[in-house]
N, CA, C and O atoms as CSV, one atom per row, in Angstrom:
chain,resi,resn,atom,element,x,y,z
A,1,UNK,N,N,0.831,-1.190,0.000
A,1,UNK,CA,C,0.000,0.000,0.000
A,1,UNK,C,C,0.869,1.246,0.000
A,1,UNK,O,O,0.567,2.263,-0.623
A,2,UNK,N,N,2.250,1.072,0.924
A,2,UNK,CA,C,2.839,2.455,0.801
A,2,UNK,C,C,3.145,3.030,-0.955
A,2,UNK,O,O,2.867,4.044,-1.596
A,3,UNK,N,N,3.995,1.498,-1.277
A,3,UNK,CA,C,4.269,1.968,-2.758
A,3,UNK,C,C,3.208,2.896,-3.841
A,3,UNK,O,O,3.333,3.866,-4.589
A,4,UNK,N,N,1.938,1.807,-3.351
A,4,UNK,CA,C,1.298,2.906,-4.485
A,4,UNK,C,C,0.385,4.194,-3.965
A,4,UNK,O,O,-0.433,4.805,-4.653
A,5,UNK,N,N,0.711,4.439,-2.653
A,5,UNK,CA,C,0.355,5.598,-1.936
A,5,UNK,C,C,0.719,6.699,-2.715
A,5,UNK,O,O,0.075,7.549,-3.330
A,6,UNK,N,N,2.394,6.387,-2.466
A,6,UNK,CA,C,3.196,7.527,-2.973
A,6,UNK,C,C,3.321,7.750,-4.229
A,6,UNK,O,O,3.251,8.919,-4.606
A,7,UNK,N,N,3.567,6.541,-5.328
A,7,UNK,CA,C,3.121,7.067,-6.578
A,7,UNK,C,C,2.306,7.413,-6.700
A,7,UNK,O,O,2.425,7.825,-7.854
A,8,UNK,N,N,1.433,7.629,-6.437
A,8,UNK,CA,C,-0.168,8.527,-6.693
A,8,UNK,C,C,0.254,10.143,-6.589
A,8,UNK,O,O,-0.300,11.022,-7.249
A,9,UNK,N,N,1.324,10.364,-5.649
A,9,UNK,CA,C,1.521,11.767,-5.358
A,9,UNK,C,C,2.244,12.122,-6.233
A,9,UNK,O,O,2.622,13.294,-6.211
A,10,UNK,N,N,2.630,11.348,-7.170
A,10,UNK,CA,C,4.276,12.098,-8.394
A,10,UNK,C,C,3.172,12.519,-9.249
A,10,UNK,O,O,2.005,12.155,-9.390
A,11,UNK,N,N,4.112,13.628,-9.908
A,11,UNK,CA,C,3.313,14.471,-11.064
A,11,UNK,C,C,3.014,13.185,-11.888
A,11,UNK,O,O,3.024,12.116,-11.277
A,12,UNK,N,N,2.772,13.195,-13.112
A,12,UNK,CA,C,2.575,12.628,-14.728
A,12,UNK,C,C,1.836,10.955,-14.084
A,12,UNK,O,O,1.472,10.090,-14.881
A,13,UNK,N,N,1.750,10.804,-12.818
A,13,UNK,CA,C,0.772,8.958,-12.905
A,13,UNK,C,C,-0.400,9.367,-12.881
A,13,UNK,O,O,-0.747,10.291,-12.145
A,14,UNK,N,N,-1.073,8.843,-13.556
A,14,UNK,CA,C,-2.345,9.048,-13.626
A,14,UNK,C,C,-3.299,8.044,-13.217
A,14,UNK,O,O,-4.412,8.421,-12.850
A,15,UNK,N,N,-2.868,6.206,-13.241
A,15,UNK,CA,C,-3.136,5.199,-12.379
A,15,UNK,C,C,-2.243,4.746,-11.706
A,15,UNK,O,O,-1.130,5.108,-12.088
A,16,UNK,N,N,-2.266,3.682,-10.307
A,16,UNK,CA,C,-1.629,2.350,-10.245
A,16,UNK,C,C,-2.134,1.489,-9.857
A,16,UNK,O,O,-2.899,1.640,-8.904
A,17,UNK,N,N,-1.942,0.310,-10.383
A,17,UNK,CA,C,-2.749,-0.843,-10.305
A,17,UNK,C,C,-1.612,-1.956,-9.810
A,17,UNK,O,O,-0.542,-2.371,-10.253
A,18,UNK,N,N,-2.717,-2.289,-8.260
A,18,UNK,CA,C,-1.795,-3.405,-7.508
A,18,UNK,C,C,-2.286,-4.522,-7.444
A,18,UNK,O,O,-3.452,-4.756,-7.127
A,19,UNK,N,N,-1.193,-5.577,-7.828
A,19,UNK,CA,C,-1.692,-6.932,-7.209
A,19,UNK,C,C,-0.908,-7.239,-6.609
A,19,UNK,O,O,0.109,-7.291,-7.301
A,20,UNK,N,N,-0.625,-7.659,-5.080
A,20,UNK,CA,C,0.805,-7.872,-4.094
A,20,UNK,C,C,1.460,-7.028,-4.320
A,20,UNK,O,O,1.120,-5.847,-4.252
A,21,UNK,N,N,2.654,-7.483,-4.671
A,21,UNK,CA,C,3.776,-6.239,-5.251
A,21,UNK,C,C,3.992,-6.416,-6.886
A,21,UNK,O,O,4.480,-5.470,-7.503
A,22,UNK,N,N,3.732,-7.284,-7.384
A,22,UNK,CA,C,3.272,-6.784,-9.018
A,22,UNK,C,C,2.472,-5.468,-9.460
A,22,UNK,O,O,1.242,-5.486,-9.443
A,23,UNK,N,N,3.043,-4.546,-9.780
A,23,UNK,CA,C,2.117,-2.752,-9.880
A,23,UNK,C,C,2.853,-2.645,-11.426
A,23,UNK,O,O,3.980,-2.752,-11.909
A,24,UNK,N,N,1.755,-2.423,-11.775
A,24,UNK,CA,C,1.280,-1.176,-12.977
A,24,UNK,C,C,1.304,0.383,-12.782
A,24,UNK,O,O,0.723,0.786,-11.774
A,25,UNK,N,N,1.877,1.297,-13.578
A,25,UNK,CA,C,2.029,2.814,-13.529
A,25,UNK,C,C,1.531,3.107,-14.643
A,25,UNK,O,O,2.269,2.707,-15.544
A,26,UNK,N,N,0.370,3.761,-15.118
A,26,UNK,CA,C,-0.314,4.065,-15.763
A,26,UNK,C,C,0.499,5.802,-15.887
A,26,UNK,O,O,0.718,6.323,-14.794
A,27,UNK,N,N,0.845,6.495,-16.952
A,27,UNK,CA,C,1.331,7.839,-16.859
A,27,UNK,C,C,0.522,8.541,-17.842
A,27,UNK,O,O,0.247,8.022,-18.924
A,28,UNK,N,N,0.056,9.924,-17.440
A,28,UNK,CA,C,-0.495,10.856,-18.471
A,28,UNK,C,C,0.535,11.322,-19.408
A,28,UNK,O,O,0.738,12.518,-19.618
A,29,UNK,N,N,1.202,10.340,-19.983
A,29,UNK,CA,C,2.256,11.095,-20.903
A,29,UNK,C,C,1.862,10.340,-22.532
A,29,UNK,O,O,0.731,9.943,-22.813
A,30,UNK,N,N,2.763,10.282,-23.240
A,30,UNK,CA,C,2.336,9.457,-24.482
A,30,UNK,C,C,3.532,8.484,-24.505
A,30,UNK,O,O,4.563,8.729,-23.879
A,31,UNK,N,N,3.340,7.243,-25.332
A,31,UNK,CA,C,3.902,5.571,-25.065
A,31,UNK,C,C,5.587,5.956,-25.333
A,31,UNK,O,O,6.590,5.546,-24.748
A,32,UNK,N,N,5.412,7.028,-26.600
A,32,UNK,CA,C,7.245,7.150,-26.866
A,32,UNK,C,C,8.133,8.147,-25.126
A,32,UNK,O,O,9.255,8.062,-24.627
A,33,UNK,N,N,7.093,8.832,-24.824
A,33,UNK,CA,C,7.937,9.101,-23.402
A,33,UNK,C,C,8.168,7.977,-22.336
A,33,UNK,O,O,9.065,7.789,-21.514
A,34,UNK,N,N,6.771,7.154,-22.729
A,34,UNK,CA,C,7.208,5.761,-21.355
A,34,UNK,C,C,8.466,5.229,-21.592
A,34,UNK,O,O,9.414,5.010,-20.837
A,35,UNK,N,N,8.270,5.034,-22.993
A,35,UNK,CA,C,9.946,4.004,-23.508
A,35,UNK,C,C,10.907,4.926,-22.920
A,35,UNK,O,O,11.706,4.205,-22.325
A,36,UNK,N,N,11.289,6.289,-22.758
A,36,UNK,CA,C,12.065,6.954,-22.710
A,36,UNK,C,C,12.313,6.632,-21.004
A,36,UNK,O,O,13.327,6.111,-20.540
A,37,UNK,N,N,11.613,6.896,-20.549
A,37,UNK,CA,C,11.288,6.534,-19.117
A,37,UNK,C,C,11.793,5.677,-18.320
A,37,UNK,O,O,12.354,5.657,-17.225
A,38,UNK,N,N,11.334,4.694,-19.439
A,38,UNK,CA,C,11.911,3.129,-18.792
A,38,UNK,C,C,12.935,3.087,-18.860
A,38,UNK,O,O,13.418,2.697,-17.797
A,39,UNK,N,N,14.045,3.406,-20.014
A,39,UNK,CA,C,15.750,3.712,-20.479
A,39,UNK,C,C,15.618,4.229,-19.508
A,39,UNK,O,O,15.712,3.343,-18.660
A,40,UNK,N,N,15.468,5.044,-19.092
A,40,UNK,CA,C,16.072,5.796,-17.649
A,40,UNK,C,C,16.244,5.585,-16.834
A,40,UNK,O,O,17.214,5.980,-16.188
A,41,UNK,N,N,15.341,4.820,-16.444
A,41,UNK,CA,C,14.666,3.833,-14.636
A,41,UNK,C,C,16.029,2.887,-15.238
A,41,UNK,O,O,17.038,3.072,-14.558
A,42,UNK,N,N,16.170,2.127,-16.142
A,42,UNK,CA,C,16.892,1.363,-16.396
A,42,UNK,C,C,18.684,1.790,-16.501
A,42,UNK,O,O,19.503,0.943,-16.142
A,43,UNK,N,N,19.042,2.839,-16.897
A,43,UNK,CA,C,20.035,3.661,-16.935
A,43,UNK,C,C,20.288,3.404,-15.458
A,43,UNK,O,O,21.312,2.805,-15.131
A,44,UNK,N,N,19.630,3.719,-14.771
A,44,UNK,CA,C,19.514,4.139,-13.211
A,44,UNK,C,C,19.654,2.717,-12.067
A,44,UNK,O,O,19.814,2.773,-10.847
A,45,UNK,N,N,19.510,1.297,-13.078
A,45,UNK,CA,C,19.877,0.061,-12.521
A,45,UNK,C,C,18.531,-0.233,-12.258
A,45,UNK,O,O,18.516,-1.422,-11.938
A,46,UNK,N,N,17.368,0.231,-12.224
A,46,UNK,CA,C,15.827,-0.184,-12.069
A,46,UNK,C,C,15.353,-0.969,-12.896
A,46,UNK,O,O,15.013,-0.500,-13.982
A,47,UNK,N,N,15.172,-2.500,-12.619
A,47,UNK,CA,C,14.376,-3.153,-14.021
A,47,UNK,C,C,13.296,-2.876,-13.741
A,47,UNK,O,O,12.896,-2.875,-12.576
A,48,UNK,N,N,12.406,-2.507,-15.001
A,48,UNK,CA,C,11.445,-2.170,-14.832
A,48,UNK,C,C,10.617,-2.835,-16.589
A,48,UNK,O,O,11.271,-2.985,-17.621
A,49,UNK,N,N,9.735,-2.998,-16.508
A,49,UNK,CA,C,8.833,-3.846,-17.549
A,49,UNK,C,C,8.102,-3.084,-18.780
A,49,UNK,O,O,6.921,-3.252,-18.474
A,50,UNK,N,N,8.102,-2.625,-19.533
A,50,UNK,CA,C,6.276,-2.138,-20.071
A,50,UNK,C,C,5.237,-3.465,-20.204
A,50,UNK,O,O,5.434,-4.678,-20.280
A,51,UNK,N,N,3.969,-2.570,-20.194
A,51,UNK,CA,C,3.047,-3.456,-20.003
A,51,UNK,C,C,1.796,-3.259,-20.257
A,51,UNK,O,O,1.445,-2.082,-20.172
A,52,UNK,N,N,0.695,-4.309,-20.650
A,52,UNK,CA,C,-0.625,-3.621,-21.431
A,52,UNK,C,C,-0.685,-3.536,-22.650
A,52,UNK,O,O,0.352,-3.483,-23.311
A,53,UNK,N,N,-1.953,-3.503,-23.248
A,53,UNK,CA,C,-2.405,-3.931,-24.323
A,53,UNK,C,C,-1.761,-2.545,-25.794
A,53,UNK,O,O,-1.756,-2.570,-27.024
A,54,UNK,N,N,-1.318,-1.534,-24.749
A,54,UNK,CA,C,-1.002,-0.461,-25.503
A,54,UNK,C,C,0.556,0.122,-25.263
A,54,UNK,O,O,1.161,1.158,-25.537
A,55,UNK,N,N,0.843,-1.126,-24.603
A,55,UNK,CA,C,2.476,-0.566,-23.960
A,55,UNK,C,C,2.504,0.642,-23.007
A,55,UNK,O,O,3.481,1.383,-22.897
A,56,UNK,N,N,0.925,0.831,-22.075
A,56,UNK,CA,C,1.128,2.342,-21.780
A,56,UNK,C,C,1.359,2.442,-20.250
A,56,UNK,O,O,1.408,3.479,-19.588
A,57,UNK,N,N,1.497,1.114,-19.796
A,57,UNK,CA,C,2.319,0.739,-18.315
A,57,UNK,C,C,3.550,0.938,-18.010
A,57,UNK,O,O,4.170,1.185,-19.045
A,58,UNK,N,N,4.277,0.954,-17.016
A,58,UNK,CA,C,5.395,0.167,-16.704
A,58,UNK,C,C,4.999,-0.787,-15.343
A,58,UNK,O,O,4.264,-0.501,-14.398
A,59,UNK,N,N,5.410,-1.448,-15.488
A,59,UNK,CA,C,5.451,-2.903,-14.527
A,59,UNK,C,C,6.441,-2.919,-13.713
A,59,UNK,O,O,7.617,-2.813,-14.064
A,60,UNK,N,N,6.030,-3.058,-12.518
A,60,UNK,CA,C,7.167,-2.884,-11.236
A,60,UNK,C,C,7.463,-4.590,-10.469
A,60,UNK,O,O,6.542,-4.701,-9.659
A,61,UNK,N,N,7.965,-5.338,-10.434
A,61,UNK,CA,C,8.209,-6.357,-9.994
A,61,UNK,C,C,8.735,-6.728,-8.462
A,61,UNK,O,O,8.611,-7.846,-7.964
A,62,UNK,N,N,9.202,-5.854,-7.962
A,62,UNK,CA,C,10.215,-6.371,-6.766
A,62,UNK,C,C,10.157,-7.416,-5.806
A,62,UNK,O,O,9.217,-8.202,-5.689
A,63,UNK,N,N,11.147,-7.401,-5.154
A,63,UNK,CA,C,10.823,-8.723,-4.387
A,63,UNK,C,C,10.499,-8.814,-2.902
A,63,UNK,O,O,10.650,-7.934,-2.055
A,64,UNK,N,N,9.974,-10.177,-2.733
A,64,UNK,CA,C,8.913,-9.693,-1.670
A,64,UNK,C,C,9.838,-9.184,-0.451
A,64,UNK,O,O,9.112,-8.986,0.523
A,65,UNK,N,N,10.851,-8.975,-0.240
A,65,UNK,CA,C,12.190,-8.575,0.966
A,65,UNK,C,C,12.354,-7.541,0.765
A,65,UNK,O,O,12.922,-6.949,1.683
A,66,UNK,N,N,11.995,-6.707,-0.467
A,66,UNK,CA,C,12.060,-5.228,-0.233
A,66,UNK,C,C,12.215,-4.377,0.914
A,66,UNK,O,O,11.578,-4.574,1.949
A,67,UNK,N,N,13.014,-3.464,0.774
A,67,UNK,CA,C,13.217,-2.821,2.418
A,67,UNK,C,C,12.776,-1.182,1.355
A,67,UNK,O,O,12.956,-0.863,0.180
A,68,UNK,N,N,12.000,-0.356,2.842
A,68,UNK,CA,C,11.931,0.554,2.200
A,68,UNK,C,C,12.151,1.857,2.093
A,68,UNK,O,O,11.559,2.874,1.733
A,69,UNK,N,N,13.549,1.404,2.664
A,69,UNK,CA,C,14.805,2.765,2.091
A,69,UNK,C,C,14.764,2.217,-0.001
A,69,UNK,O,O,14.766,2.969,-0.976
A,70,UNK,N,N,14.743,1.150,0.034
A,70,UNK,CA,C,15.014,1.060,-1.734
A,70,UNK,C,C,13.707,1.289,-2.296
A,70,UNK,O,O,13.748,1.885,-3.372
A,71,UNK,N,N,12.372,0.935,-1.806
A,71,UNK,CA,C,11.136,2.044,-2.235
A,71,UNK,C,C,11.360,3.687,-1.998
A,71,UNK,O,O,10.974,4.674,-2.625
A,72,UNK,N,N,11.686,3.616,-1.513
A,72,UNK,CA,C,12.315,5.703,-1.216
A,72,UNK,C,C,13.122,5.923,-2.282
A,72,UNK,O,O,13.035,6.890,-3.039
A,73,UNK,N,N,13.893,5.054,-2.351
A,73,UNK,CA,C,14.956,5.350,-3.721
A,73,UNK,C,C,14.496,5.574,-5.229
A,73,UNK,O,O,14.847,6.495,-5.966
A,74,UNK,N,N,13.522,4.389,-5.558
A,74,UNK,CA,C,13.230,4.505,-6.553
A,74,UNK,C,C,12.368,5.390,-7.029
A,74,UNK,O,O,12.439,5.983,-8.106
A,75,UNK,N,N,11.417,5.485,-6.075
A,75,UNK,CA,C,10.506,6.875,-5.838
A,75,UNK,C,C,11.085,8.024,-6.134
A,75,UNK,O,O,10.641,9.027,-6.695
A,76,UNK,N,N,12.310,7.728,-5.621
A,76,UNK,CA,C,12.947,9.855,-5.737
A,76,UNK,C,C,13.707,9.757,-6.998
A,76,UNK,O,O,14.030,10.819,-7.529
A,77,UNK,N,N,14.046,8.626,-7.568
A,77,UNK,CA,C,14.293,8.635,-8.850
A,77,UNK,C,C,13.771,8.471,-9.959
A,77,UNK,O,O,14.354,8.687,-11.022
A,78,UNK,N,N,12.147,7.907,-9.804
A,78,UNK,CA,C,11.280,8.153,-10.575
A,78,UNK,C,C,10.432,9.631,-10.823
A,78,UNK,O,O,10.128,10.069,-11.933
A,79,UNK,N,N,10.160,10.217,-9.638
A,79,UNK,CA,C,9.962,11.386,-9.619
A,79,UNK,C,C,11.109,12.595,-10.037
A,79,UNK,O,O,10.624,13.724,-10.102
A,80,UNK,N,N,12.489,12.489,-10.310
A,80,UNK,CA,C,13.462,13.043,-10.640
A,80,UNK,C,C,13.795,12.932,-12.290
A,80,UNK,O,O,14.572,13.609,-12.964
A,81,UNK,N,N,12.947,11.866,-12.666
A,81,UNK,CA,C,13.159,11.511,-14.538
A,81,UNK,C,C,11.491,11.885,-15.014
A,81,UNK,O,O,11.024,11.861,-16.153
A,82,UNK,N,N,10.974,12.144,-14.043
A,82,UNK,CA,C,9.489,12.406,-14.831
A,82,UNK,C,C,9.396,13.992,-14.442
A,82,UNK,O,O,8.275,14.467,-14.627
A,83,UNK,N,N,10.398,14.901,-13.927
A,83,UNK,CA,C,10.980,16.416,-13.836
A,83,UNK,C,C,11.261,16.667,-14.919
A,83,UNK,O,O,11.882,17.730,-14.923
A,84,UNK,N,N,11.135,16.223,-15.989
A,84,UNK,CA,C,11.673,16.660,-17.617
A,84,UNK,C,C,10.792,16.460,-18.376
A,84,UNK,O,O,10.837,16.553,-19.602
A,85,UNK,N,N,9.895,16.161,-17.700
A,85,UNK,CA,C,8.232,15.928,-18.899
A,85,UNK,C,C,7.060,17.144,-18.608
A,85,UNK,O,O,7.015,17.292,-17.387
A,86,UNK,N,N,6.358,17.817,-19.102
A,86,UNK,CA,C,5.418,18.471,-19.203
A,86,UNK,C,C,3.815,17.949,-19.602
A,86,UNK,O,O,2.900,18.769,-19.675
């Protein structure tokens, strides 16, 4: 629940959809910025998925031992690559 608490609060999500810790990020942006997005999260050592019938997800996977100083992390680095979108 924390995870998708806080994504709800970053600019550009517009859904997230949880099952356990399998989450969907739905973004008000368009599919060629997600790809861009994801290179980034990924640049950044984050695997991260697309996902959906329109590619207009990204898919969050982690594992169930997550500690969450590394949810804080990714958070401030997802919110720090979606600072360059309008």
């Amino acid at each position: 629940i924390f995870i998708k608490e806080e994504l709800l609060k970053i600019n550009h999500v517009r859904e997230v959809r949880q099952y356990g810790l399998m989450i969907g990020i739905e973004f008000n942006l368009s599919n060629d910025n997600i790809k861009d997005i994801l290179e980034k999260l990924r640049d950044e050592k984050i695997l991260v998925l697309m996902c959906g019938n329109k590619n207009q997800y990204i898919r969050l996977l982690p594992p169930l031992n997550i500690k969450r100083n590394e949810i804080i992390i990714f958070l401030e680095k997802l919110e720090t690559i979606l600072l360059n979108y309008k």
